[in-house]
C-alpha positions in Angstrom: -15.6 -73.7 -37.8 -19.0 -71.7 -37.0 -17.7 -69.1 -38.7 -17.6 -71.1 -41.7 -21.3 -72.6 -41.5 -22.9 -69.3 -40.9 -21.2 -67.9 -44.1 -21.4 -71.0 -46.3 -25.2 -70.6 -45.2 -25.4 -66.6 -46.1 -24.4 -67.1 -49.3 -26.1 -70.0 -50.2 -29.3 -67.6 -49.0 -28.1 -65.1 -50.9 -26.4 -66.0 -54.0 -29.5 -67.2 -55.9 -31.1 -63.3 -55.2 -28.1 -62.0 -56.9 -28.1 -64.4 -59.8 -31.5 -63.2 -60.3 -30.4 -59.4 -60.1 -26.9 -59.3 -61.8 -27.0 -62.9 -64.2 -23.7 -64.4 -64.8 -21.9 -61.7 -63.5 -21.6 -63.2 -60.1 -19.5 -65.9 -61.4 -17.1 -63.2 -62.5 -17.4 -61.2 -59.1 -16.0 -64.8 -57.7 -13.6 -65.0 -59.9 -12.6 -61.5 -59.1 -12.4 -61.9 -55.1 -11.2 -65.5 -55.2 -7.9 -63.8 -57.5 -7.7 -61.3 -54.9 -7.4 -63.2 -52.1 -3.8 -64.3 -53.8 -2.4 -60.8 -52.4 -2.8 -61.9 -48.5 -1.5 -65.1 -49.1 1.4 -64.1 -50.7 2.3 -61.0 -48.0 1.3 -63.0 -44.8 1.8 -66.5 -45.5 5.1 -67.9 -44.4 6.1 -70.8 -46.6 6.6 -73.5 -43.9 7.5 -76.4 -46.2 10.9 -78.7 -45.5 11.7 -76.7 -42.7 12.2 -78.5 -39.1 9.6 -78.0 -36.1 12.8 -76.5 -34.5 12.7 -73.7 -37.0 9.0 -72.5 -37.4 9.6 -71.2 -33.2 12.0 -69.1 -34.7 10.6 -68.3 -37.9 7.1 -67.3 -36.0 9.1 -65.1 -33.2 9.1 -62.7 -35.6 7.2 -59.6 -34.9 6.3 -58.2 -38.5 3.5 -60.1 -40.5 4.7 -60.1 -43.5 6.6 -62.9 -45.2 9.5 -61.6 -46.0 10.2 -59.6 -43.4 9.5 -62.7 -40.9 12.2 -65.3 -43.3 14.6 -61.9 -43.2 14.5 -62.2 -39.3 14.9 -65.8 -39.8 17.8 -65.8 -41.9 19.1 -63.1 -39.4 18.6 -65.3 -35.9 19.8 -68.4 -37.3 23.1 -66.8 -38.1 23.2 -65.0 -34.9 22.6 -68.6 -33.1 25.3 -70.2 -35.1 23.6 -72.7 -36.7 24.9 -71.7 -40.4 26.7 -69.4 -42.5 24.8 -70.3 -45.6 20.9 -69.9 -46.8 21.0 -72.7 -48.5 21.7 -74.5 -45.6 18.3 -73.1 -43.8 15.8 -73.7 -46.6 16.0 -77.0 -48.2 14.9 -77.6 -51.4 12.7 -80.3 -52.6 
């Protein structure tokens, strides 16, 4: 949480310098960074949606950070528990 204050207060120091330098440019630099931030989401975020708490201990023993590397391992230990045959029965679907 200080984290965020002491960078919410950098750029709020900052940002109206760079305005000044680079004009409406900055608004397209944000643009640019907030669009790349999709890529880490997507590779390290595990979708943890309509799964049960029982579950995310399994799907978060996994020791790769990616995504789908993590729900391969969890595909792979639920079967190897017994708990089902089928992926459909693992992820359910809203």
């Amino acid at each position: 949480m200080v984290s965020f204050a002491v960078w919410g207060a950098v750029i709020n120091e900052v940002i109206p310098y760079v305005i000044s330098a680079v004009g409406w440019w900055v608004f397209i630099i944000f643009a640019a960074l907030n669009f790349i931030q999709i890529i880490p989401v997507y590779l390290f975020y595990v979708e943890t949606a309509n799964r049960h708490l029982e579950d995310l201990d399994i799907l978060f023993a996994s020791d790769s950070p990616f995504a789908w590397k993590a729900e391969q391992e969890f595909f792979e230990k639920k079967r190897a528990l017994g708990f089902t045959s089928n992926v459909s029965d693992v992820v359910h679907s809203a």
